[in-house]
BAMAR-197734 format. One record per residue (C-alpha): x, y negated, z; chain; residue in one letter; residue number from 1. Coordinates in Angstrom, 2 decimals, always signed. Example, Ala and Ser with C-alpha at 12.3 -4.5 7.8 and 13.67 -1.06 7.14 Angstrom:
<nodes>
<node u="+12.30" v="+4.50" w="+7.80" chaine="A" residu="A" num="1"/>
<node u="+13.67" v="+1.06" w="+7.14" chaine="A" residu="S" num="2"/>
</nodes>
This chain:
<nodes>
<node u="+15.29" v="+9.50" w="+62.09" chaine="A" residu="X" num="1"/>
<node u="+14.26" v="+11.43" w="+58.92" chaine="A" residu="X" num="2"/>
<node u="+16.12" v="+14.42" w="+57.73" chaine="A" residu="X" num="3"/>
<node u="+16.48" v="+16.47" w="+54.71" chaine="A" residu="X" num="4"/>
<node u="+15.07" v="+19.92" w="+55.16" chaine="A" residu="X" num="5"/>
<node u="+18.75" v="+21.26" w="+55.13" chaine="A" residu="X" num="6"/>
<node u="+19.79" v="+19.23" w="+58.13" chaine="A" residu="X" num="7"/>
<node u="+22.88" v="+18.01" w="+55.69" chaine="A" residu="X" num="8"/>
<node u="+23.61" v="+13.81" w="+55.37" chaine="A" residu="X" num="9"/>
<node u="+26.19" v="+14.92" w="+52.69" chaine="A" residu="X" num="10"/>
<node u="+23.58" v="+14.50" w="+50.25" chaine="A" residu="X" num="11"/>
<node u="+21.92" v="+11.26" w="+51.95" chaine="A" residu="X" num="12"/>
<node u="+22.68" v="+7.72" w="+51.06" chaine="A" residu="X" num="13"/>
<node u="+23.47" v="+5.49" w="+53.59" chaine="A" residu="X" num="14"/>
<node u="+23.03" v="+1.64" w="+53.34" chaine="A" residu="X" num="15"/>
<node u="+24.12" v="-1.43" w="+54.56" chaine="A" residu="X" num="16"/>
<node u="+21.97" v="-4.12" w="+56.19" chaine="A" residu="X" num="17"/>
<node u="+22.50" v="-6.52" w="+53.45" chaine="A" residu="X" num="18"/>
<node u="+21.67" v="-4.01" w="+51.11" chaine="A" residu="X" num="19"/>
<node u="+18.51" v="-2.83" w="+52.67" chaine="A" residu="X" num="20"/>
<node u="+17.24" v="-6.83" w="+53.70" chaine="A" residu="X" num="21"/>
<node u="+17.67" v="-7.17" w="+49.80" chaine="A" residu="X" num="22"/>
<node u="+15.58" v="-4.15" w="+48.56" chaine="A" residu="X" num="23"/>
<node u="+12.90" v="-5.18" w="+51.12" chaine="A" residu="X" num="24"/>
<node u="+13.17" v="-8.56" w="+49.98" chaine="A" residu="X" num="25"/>
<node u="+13.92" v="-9.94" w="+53.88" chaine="A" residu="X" num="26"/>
<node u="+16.82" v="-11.64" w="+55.46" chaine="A" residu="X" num="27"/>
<node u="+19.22" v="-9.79" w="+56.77" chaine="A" residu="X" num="28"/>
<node u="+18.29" v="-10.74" w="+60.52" chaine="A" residu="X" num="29"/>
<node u="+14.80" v="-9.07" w="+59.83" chaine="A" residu="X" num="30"/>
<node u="+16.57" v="-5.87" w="+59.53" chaine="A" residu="X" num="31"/>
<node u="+18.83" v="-6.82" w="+62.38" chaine="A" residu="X" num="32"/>
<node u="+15.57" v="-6.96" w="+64.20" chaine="A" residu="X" num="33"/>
<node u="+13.81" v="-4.09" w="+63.01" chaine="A" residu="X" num="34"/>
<node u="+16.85" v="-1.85" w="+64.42" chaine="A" residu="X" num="35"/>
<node u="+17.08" v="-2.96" w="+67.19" chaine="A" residu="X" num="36"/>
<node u="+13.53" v="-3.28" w="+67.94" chaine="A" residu="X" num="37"/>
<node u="+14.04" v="+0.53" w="+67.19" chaine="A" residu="X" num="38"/>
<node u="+11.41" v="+0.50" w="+64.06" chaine="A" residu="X" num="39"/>
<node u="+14.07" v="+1.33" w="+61.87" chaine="A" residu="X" num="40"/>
<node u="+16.46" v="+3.98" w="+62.47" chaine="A" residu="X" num="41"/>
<node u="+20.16" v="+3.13" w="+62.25" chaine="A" residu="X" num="42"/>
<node u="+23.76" v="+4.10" w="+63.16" chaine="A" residu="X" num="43"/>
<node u="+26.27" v="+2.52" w="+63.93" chaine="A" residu="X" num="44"/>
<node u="+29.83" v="+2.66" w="+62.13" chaine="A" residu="X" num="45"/>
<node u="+32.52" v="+0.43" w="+63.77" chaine="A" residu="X" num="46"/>
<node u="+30.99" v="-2.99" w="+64.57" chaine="A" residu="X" num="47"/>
<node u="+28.31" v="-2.82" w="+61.61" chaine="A" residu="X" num="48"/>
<node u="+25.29" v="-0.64" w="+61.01" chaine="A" residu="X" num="49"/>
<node u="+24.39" v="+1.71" w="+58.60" chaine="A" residu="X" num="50"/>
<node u="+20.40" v="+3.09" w="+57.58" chaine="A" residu="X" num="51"/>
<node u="+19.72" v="+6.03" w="+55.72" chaine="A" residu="X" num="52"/>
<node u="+17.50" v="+4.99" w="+52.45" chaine="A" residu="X" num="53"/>
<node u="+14.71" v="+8.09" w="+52.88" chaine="A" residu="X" num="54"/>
<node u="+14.66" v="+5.80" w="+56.22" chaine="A" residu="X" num="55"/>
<node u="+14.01" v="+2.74" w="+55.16" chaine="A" residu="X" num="56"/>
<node u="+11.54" v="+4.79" w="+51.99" chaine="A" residu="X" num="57"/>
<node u="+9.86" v="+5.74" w="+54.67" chaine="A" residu="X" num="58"/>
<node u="+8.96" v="+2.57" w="+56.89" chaine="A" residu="X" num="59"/>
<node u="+7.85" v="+1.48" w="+53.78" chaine="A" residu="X" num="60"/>
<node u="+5.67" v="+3.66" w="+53.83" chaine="A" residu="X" num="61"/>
<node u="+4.32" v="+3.58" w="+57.05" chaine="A" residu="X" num="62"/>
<node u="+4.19" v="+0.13" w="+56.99" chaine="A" residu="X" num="63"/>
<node u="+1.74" v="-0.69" w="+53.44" chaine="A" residu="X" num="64"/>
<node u="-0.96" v="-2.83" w="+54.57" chaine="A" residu="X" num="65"/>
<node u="-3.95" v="-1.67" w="+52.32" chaine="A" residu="X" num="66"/>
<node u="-6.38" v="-5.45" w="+51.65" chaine="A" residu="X" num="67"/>
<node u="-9.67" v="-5.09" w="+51.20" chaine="A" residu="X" num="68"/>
</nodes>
């Protein structure tokens, strides 16, 4: 999981599934897959999950597919 250099999630925002399927533009059970597949870091609150967005920023990231 990424962290801020301070080590403090007081200052992180944390997202729900449906939230981060619609900024990737994906259903919801893509993300669903992607954590548990453990490509996308998550934690879980109660019976739902939650992902930090400098996660989800960042297997963006990682994940740019570069044409040509």
């Amino acid at each position: 999981m990424a962290s801020n250099t301070t080590g403090d999630l007081s200052e992180s925002k944390f997202l729900t599934i449906a939230e981060v399927a619609a900024m990737m533009r994906v259903s919801k059970m893509t993300v669903y897959r992607l954590v548990h597949g453990g490509e996308l870091p998550a934690l879980r609150v109660g019976r739902s999950f939650r992902v930090l967005e400098e996660d989800v920023n960042d297997y963006l990231r990682k994940s740019f597919y570069n044409a040509g």
